[in-house]
C-alpha positions in Angstrom: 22.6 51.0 -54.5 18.8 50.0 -55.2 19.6 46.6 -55.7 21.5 46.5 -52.3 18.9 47.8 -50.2 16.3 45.7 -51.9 18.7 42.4 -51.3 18.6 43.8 -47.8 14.7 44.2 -47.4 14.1 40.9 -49.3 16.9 39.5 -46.6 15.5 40.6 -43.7 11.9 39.5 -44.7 13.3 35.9 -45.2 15.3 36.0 -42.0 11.9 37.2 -40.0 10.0 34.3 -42.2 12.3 31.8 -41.2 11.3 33.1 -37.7 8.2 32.5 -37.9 8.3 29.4 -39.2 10.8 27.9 -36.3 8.6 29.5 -33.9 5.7 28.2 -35.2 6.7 24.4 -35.5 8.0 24.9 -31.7 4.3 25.7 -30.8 2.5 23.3 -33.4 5.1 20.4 -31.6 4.0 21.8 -28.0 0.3 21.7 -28.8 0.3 17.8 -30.4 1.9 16.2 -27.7 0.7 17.8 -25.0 -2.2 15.8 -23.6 -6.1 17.3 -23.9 -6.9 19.7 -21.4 -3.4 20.3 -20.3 -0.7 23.3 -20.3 2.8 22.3 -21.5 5.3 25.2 -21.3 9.2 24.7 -21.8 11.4 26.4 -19.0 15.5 26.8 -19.9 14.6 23.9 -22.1 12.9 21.5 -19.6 9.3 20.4 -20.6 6.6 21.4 -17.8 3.0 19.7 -17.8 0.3 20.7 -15.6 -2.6 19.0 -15.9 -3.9 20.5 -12.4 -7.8 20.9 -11.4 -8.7 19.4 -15.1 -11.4 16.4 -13.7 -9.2 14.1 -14.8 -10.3 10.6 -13.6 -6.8 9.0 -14.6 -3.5 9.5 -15.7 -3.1 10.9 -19.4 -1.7 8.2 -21.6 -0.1 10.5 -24.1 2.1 12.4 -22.0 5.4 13.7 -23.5 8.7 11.1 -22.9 10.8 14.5 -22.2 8.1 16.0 -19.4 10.5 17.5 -16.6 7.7 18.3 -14.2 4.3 17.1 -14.1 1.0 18.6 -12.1 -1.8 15.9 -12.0 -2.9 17.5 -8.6 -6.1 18.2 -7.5 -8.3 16.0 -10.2 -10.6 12.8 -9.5 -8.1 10.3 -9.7 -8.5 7.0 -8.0 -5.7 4.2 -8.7 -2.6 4.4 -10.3 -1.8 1.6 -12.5 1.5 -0.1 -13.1 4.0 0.8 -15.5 1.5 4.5 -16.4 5.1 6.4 -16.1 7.7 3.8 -17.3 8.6 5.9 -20.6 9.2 9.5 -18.8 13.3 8.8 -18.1 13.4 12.9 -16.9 10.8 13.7 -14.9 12.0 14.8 -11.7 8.9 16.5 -9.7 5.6 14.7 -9.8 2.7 15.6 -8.2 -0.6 14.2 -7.6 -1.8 15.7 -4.3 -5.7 16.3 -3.2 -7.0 13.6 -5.2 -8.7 10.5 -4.0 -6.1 7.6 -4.9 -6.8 4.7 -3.0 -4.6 2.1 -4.7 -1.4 2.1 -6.3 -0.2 -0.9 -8.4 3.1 -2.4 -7.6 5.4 -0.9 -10.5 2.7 2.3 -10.3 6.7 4.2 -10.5 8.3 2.1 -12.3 11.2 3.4 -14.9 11.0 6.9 -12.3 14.0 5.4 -10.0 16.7 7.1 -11.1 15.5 10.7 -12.3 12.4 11.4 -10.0 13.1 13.8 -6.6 10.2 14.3 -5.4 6.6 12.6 -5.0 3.9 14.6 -3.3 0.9 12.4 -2.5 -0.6 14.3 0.3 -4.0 14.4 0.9 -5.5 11.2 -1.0 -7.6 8.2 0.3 -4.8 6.3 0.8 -5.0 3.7 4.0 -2.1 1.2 3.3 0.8 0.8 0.6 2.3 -2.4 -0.5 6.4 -1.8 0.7 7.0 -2.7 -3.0 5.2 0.2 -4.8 8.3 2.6 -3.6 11.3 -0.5 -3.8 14.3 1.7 -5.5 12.7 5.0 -5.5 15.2 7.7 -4.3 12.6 10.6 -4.6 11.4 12.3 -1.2 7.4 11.7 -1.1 4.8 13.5 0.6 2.1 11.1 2.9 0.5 13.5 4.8 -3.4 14.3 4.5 -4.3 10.4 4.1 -6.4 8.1 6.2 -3.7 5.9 7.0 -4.4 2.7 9.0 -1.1 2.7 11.0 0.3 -1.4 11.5 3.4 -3.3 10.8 2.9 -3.4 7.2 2.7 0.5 7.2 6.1 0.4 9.5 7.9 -1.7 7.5 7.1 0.8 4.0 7.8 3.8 6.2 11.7 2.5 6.3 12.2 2.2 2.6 11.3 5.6 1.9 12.1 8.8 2.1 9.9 10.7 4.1 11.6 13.2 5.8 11.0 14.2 9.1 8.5 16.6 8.6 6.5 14.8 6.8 3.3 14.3 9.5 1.5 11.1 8.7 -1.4 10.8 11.3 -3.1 7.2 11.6 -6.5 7.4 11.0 -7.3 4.1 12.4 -4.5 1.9 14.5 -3.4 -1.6 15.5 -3.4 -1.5 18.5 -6.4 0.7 18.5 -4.9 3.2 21.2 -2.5 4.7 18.7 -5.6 6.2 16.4 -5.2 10.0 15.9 -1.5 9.7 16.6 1.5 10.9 14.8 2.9 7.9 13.1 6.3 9.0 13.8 5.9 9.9 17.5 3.9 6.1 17.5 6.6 4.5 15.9 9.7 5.9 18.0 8.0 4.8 21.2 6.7 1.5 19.8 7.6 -1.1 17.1 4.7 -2.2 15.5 5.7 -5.5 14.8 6.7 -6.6 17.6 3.0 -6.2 19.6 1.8 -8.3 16.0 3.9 -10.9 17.2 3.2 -10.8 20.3 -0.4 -10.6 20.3 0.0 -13.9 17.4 2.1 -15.4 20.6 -0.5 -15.0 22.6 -3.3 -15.8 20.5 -1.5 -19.2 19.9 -0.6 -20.2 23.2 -4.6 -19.7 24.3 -5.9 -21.9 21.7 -3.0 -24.2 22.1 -4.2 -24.2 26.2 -7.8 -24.4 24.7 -7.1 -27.8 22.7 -5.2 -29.1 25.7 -8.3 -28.5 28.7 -10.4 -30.0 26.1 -8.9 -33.3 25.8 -8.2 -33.6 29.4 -11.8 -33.3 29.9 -12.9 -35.8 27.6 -10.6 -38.0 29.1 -12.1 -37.5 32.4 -15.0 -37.7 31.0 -14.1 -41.1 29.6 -12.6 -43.1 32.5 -15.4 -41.5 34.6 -18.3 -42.8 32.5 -16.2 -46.3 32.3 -16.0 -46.8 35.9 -19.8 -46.3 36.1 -20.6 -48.7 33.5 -18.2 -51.4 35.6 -20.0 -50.3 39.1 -23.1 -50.9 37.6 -22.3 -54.1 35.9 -21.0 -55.3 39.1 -23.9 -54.3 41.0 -25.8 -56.3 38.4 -23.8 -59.3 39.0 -24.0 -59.5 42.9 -27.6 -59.5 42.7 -27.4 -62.7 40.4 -27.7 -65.8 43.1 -26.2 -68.6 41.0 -22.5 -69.2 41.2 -22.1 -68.1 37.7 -23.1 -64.8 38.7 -20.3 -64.6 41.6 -17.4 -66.5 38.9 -18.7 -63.6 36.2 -18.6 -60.8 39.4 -14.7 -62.0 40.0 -13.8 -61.9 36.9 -15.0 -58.4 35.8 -13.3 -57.2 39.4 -10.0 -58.5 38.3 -10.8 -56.7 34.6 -11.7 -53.8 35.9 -8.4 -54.2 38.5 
């Protein structure tokens, strides 16, 4: 009976060791992948990493390939470079809000088209995206909160994403100029973008075309008058001449000139 209960303590304290061991190469795994300065917590087996309000100045390098969710929002980050989130296949939500992005690299997402859903880039420094930074991207992204400079190249990336309709993107700056402090939306239901571009191009061409075309009419002008003046005074010269030759060289530049 000893010997039974002691089998029994000796297997419960190995079954509570073994605990602690699993539970403790779960954390030690957790801590060495997750990047410096950043919280990584598992939720019904998805990895979460928020990275949020950390100072960070760019995306971590050593983020986890498994990361589910990821919180880079409200940091110092400035550009996104290509290919920073090729090797995370699962992330879904990504977030990088209330920084001061200006530039993202085309193939900034790359390797995100088929898992990510959502993108919130709201309140950066962003003023215009290259239409190729978001090619094949299915996720709904956030825009609002940036100083967008509204145009046909802004039109044109509008309608290969997914922005949603509440999603209020104001123009900071406009061409044309009158649609500044607007609703891009409301802006681009009433007007296409493009087409007052092309127009305006149109227009721009056809002046300078006019332009070319009133300045060689005037040098022509300019040219027969000064040669007629050059013949009126050569004739003038010759009639004053009294010798014969003078009259014979006076006929002859008439019937040129004729």
């Amino acid at each position: 009976m000893e010997l039974r209960n002691l089998l029994l303590r000796h297997s419960v304290a190995m079954w509570l060791l073994l605990q602690s061991f699993v539970l403790m190469t779960f954390c030690f795994n957790l801590v060495t992948t997750c990047p410096k300065g950043c919280y990584c917590a598992e939720v019904h087996k998805k990895l979460i990493v928020r990275c949020s309000d950390m100072h960070l100045k760019e995306v971590p390098r050593n983020l986890p390939n498994n990361t589910w969710k990821l919180y880079l929002d409200s940091n110092q980050i400035t550009s996104i470079p290509r290919d920073v989130f090729k090797d995370l296949h699962k992330l879904e939500e990504l977030d990088l809000s209330n920084n001061t992005i200006q530039n993202l690299d085309t193939g900034a997402f790359r390797g995100l088209n088929e898992s990510l859903k959502f993108l919130n880039l709201s309140h950066n420094k962003l003023k215009t995206v290259n239409e190729d930074v978001f090619s094949k991207l299915k996720a709904g992204i956030k825009l609002s909160g940036n100083p967008w400079y509204c145009d046909c190249r802004l039109q044109e990336m509008i309608k290969s994403v997914n922005i949603g309709l509440s999603n209020d993107i104001i123009c900071a700056t406009a061409y044309p100029e009158e649609h500044a402090k607007k609703s891009f939306l409301e802006v681009a239901h009433h007007v296409n973008l493009c087409n007052v571009h092309k127009k305006t191009t149109d227009v721009a061409m056809l002046i300078t075309m006019f332009g070319w075309f009133t300045m060689v009419i005037s040098y022509l002008v300019y040219y027969v008058r000064q040669n007629q003046e050059d013949a009126r005074r050569h004739l003038e010269y010759l009639k004053s001449l009294p010798s014969k030759q003078g009259k014979s060289e006076a006929s002859s530049t008439i019937s040129t000139v004729v």
